[in-house]
N, C-alpha and C positions, 0 to 999 in steps of 0.2 A: 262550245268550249266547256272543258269537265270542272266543275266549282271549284276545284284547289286551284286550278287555273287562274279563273277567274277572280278569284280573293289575292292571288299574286299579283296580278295586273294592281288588280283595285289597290293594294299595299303600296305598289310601285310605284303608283303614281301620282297619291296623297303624297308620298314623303318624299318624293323629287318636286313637285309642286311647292309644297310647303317649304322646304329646304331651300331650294330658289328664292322665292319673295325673302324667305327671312335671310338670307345672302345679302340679297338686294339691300333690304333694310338697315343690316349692321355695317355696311360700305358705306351709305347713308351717313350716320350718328358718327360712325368713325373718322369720314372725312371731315363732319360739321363737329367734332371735336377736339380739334386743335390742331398743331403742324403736324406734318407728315412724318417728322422724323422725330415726333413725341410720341407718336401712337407704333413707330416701327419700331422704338429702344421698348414701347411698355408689349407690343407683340413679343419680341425676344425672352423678355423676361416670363412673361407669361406661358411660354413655350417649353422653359427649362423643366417643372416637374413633369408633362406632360408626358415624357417617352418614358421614366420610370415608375409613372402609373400605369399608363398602358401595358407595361411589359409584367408589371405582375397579373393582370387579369387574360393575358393572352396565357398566362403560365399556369392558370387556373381552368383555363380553355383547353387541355391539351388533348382530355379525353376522345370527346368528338368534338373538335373546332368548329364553330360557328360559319354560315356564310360569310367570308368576306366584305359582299358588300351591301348583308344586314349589321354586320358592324362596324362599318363606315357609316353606312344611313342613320347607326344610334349617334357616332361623335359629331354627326352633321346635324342630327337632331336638334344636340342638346348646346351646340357651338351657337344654330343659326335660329332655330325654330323655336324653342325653349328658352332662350334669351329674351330674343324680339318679344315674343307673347307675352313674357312674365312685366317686361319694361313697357310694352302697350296698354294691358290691362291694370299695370299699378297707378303707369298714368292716369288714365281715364279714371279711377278709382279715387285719385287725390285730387284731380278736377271734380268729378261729380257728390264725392264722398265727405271731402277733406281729411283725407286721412291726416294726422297726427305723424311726424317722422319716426318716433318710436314706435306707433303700433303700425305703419307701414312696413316698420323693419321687423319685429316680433313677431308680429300676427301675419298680415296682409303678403308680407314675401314667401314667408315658408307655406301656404295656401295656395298661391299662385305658381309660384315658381314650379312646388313638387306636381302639382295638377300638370302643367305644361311640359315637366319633364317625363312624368309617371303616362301620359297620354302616347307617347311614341309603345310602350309596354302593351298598353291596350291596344291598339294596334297591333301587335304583335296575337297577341292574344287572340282579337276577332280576325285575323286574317290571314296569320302565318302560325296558328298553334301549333301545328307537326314542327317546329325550328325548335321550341322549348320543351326540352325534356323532365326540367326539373327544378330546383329549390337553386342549382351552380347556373344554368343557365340565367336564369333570373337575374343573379346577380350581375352576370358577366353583363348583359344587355344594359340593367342599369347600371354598371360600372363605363360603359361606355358613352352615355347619355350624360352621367355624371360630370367625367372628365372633359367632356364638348362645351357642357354649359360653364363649368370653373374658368374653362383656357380663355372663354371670350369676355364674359363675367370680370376674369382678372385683367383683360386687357383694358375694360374700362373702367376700372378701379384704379390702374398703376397712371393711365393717363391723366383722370381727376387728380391722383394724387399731385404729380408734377405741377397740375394745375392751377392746385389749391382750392379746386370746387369742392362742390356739396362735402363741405364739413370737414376738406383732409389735411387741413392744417395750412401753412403758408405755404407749401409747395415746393419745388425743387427736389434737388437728391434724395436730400434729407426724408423728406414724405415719402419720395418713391421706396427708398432702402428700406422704411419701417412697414410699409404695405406690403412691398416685396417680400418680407420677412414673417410677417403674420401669415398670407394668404398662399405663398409659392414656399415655403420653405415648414412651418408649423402646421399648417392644414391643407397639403393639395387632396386629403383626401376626404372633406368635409361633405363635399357634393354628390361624390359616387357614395359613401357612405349613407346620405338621407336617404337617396332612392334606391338604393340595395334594398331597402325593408321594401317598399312596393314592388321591388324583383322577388322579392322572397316571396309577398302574397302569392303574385302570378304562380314563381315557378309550386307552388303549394296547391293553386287552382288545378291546373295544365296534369299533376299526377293526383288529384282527388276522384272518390266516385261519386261523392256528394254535392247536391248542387246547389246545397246552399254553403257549403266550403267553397266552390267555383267560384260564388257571386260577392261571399263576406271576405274571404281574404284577400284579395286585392282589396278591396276600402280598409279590411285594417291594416294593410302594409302600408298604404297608401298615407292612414291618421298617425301611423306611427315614424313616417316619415316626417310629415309637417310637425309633429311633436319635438323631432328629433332636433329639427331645425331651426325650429322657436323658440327651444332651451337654449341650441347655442347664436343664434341673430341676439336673443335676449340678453344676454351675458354680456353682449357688448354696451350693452344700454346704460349699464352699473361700474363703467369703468374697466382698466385695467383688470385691476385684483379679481372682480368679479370672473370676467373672460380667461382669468389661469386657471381660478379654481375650478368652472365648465370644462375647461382642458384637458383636468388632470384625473379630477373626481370621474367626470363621466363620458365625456368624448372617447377619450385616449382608449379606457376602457371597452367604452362600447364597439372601438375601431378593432382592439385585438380580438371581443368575440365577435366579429363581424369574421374576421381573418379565420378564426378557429370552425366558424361553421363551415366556412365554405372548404379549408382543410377536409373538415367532415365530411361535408356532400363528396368530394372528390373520392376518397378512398372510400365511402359509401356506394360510390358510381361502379370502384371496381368490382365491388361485393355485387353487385347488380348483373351487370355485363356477363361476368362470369357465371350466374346461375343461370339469366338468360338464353346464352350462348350453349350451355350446357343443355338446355332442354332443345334447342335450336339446334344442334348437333346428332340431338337422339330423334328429332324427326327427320332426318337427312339432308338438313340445309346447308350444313356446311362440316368439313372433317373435327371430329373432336380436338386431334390433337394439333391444329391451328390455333384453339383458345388461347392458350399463353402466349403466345406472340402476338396476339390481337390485344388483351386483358392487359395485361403486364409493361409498363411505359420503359421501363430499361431493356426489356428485351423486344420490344416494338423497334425501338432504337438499332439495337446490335441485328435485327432480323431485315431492319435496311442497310445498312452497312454490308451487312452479308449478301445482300442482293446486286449493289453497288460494286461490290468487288466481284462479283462471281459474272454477274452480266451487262456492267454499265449502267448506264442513266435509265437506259429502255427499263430495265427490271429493277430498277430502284423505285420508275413511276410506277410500275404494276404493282411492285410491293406495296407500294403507299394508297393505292386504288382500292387494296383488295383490304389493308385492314381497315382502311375509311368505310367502305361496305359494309363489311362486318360490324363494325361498332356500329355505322347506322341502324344496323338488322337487330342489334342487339336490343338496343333503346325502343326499336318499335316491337320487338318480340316482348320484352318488360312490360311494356304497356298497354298488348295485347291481352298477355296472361293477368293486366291486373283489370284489365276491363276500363280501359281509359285509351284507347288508342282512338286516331284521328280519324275523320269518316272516310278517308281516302288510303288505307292500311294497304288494304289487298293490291290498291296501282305502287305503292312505294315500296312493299316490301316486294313485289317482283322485277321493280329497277334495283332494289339492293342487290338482289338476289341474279342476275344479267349483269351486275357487275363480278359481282364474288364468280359467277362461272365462265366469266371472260378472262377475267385475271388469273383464277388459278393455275392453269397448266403454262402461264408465263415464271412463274416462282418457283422460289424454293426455301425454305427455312435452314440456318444454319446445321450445317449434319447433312447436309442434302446438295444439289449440284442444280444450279439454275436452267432448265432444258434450254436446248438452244434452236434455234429458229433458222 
């Protein structure tokens, strides 16, 4: 079996493994956590910011989309596996430790938690590095991790609340509406934000030539994660007042330039693709003037549409074949000419490349007549 191969398998089946038992586990706590239809009303809730996070970092994804069902395996990660871990080992830690409730919430959670979350990344890293292209990648992975561990995180938070355990006041509506409102409505995106920075190390490792850039930046995205998360776990320690000014001064902030980078990266990815594609063109890999319909996301659009209508569905999926292809070719042709490509270049970029010459004489670009079969 060829070692891309086999680090696939190996990938696949740590994080179905793992994703199972921590399945198991949160079924577990969940049911020994109160009624059935305490923890279905605090699921619901928990649920609601969930598909309006997801959907901006699917929209940030649109260059070259991610596997599917490596971005499943991050929300399942961070949902089942990155939960479980971080509430096993706090345990064990206030048993054997005693932690303090403040420095288990300051200190002790943003160490554990981002480790447990940040660990599906390395993975990623040691097993599947040809899937991370870059600096947006990164982020997307940890946005998705992110988002897995907040949805389950808040389901046991809104349930406490109802509860009135650990610490959330007398409980009922009242508790839930205020939890609800801090953690689903002010911060769904507190979580994908910490491990964004340990998305950023990787994706910063994955396009370096240096290998002591490889090895330090994932630990500092990774310090700068739990830094992240300790300013704001801390802020709640101090009351109120404390956790707006956190809010306002420096989260809030730090979420829009989190937002502005990955902006960045994104139209940065176009400037890439396109020089890429460009020399990738002048060695005869694929027709030059394909690039803009490959490069360019509104007229990717209008060039399936035009496929759509000119040949049906058939040649809507070829369209869609042939510029997934290409952007694939593109990213590993980048990373060739930067001397960072995966040790398996030469077998992937000749499936790109079997794909771009299967699909092209199925197409046709707008100004053109889709051949017909």
């Amino acid at each position: 079996m060829p070692p891309a191969r086999r680090n696939s398998v190996a990938f696949t089946v740590v994080v179905t493994v793992a994703v199972v038992l921590g399945a198991l586990l949160t079924l577990l706590i969940l049911a020994l956590s109160g009624a059935p239809g305490i923890t279905l009303l605090a699921t619901a809730l928990a649920a609601l910011p969930v598909g309006p996070v997801l959907a901006a970092y699917l929209w940030l994804d649109r260059y070259e989309p991610e596997p599917r069902m490596l971005l499943v395996g991050g929300l399942a990660w961070g949902a089942f596996v990155a939960t479980m871990a971080a509430i096993v080992v706090q345990g064990l830690g206030g048993l054997l430790v005693g932690f303090t409730d403040d420095f288990s919430l300051a200190v002790a959670a943003p160490v554990i938690e981002e480790a447990s979350k940040g660990l599906f990344l390395v993975l990623l890293l040691w097993w599947r590095r040809a899937e991370v292209d870059g600096i947006l990648d990164g982020i997307v992975y940890a946005g998705m991790v992110g988002v897995g561990f907040a949805f389950t995180e808040n389901i046991l938070y809104l349930a406490a609340a109802w509860n009135g355990t650990d610490g959330m006041g007398p409980g009922g509506i009242e508790a839930v509406t205020g939890t609800f409102v801090v953690r689903c409505v002010f911060s769904p995106f507190a979580h994908p934000l910490f491990t964004a920075f340990t998305g950023i190390g990787v994706g910063l490792a994955v396009a370096s030539r240096s290998r002591t850039v490889r090895w330090l930046a994932p630990l500092g995205g990774y310090l700068l994660a739990v830094l992240a998360h300790a300013v704001w776990n801390g802020s709640t320690v101090y009351g109120f007042g404390s956790f707006a000014v956190v809010y306002v001064v420096i989260m809030a902030p730090a979420f829009i330039g989190m937002i502005a980078l990955a902006w960045w990266a994104r139209e940065t990815e176009a400037h890439v693709l396109r020089m890429a594609l460009t020399d990738a063109a002048q060695r005869g890999l694929l027709p030059a003037t394909d690039i803009g319909w490959v490069v360019d996301l509104r007229a990717r659009r209008d060039a399936r549409r035009h496929a759509r209508l000119q040949g049906g569905p058939e040649a809507e999926r070829a369209m869609r074949d042939y510029q997934q292809a290409a952007i694939e070719l593109g990213y590993l042709h980048h990373r060739l000419l930067r001397g960072t490509a995966p040790a398996d270049w030469q077998v992937r970029g000749q499936d790109f490349l079997g794909r771009i010459q299967a699909a092209r004489p199925r197409i046709a670009f707008p100004g053109q007549v889709v051949p017909q079969r």
